[in-house]
C-alpha angles and dihedrals in degrees: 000000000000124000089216100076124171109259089245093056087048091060106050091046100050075051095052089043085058102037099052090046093060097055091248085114102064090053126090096251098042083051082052101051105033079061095049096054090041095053087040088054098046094041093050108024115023111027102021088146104054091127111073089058086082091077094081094045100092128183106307096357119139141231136219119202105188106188099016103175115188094340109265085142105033083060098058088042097058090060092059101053127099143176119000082344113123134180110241105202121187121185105162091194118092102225098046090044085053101050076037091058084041103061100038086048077071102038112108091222099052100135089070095062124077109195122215131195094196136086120244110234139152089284146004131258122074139328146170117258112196115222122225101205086187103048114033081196095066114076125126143159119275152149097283132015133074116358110234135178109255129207135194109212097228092071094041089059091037085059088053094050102257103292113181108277109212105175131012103189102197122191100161106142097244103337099094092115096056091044087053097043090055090056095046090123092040077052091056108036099050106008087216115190106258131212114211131170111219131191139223097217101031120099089201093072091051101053083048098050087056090046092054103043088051088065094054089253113139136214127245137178108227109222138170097276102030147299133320113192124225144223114219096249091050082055090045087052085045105057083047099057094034102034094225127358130183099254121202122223126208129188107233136193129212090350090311129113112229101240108200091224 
């Protein structure tokens, strides 16, 4: 995670390092309001143009929320959903995927959401997720740590019997290639738009961005009232001057963006 944070962010982290020292946070109220100020902050700071993203889901078309946390996302994505379409989530940390479970048990739309406790990577079998005890944000894969079950996504929608993907959100703390290597068929199949957070300091979003841009997909900066797309220099300038932003990916042809309307 990047050490240039916006002020906001600081703040509600320093208060989540005290408050969980001081034993608040186990509490049902502490549980309460650590969500609320995480879901406020991610509403109205972080993620203010969501909506937009709606546009590429079309009639029966699928989303996949990689590092789903405690659903922010998953919640907005089971509204858009019609049809046989369906909102994979996968959080492979146990708190998160409990406050996860917990949320989408009270969504009104809770049958269009499959819950997974696993990580996506380039390949299934087992891996080590880090824990970060200060920033329950903060966990990635890694050397040492927790063993949990990892998934590529090209066998969980293999599995499913290949419905059209729309849209795969990934937040995954510089694992984003190995999410994306273990979709390469689920790339080329459906070309979904692709959400990816991507970090100033972290190797891992380099070697991404030049992943993705090897396979004709373009950055854009999701804001309020659309989309701007980006050079690469123009996203390179933004993560200095942000720290980290969800970045949105879309397949182009012949230097254009497909644009679903």
């Amino acid at each position: 995670m990047s050490q240039r944070l916006p002020l906001f962010q600081n703040i509600l982290l320093r208060l989540h390092i005290l408050v969980k020292r001081s034993g608040f946070l186990a509490s049902t109220p502490g549980q309460w309001l650590f969500e609320t100020a995480y879901l406020f902050y991610k509403r109205f700071f972080e993620a203010r143009g969501i909506g937009v993203l709606q546009r590429w889901i079309p009639p029966d078309g699928w989303i996949i929320d990689v590092g789903a946390n405690i659903g922010f996302f998953t919640r907005y994505f089971a509204h858009w959903v019609h049809g046989s379409g369906r909102v994979i989530a996968l959080e492979p940390e146990s708190v998160n995927f409990n406050r996860l479970q917990r949320r989408m048990a009270a969504h009104p739309r809770r049958d269009k959401a499959e819950l997974l406790q696993v990580a996506a990577a380039e390949k299934n079998g087992w891996g080590w997720l880090q824990c970060n005890p200060d920033h329950p944000a903060d966990h990635r894969l890694s050397h040492s740590g927790i063993p949990v079950p990892l998934s590529a996504l090209d066998t969980l929608m293999a599995e499913r019997g290949w419905p059209r993907v729309a849209l795969i959100k990934i937040d995954v703390q510089g694992a984003e290639e190995r999410v994306l290597m273990g979709g390469k068929e689920l790339i080329r199949r459906f070309s979904p738009a692709l959400l990816v957070e991507l970090t100033l300091d972290d190797p891992g979003s380099l070697r991404t961005m030049t992943l993705l841009a090897s396979c004709n997909y373009q950055p854009h900066r999701v804001v309020r009232d659309g989309i701007q797309p980006l050079t690469m220099n123009e996203l390179t300038i933004l993560l200095e001057k942000k720290g980290y932003i969800d970045c949105l990916y879309l397949y182009c042809v012949d230097s254009l963006a497909i644009d679903p309307s």
